[in-house]
C-alpha positions in Angstrom: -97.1 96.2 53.9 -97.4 96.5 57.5 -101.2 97.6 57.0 -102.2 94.5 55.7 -101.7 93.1 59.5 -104.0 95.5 60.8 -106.6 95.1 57.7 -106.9 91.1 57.8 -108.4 91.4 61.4 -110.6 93.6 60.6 -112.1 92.1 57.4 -112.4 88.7 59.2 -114.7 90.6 62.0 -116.7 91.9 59.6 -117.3 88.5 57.2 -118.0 87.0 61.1 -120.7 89.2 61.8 -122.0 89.2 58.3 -122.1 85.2 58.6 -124.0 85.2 61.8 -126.7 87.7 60.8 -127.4 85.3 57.0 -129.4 82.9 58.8 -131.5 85.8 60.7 -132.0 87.3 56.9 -133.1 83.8 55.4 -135.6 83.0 58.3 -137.3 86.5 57.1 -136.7 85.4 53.0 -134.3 87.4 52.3 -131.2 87.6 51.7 -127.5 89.7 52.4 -126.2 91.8 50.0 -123.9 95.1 49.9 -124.4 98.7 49.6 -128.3 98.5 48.9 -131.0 95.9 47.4 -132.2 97.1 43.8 -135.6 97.5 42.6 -137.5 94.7 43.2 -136.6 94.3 47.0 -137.2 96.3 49.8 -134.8 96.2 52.7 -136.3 94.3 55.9 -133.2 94.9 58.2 -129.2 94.9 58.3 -126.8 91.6 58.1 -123.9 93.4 59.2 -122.5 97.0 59.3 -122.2 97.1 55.7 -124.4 94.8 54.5 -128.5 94.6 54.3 -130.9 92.1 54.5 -133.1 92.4 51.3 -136.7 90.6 50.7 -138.5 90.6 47.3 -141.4 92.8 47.2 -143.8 89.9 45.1 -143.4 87.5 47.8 
């Protein structure tokens, strides 16, 4: 129980620095998703540690 203290901080920094890098990602077209973008995007930089800014490839 007493982890949960010490996990809450630390999933609040990283949805703060995933929320400030979006609007970088939506300038460029893209968006933020997790893990990696799927088939028809290509990656066009990073939103946050875990997440990556994705772009359509047809546009």
């Amino acid at each position: 129980m007493k982890i949960l203290f010490l996990l809450f901080p630390l999933i609040l920094l990283l949805a703060q620095g995933a929320a400030g890098s979006s609007s970088a990602c939506r300038r460029r077209g893209g968006f933020c998703t997790f893990g990696g973008c799927r088939y028809p995007t290509t990656p066009v930089g990073r939103c946050s540690a875990v997440s990556v800014c994705c772009k359509s490839i047809w546009g």
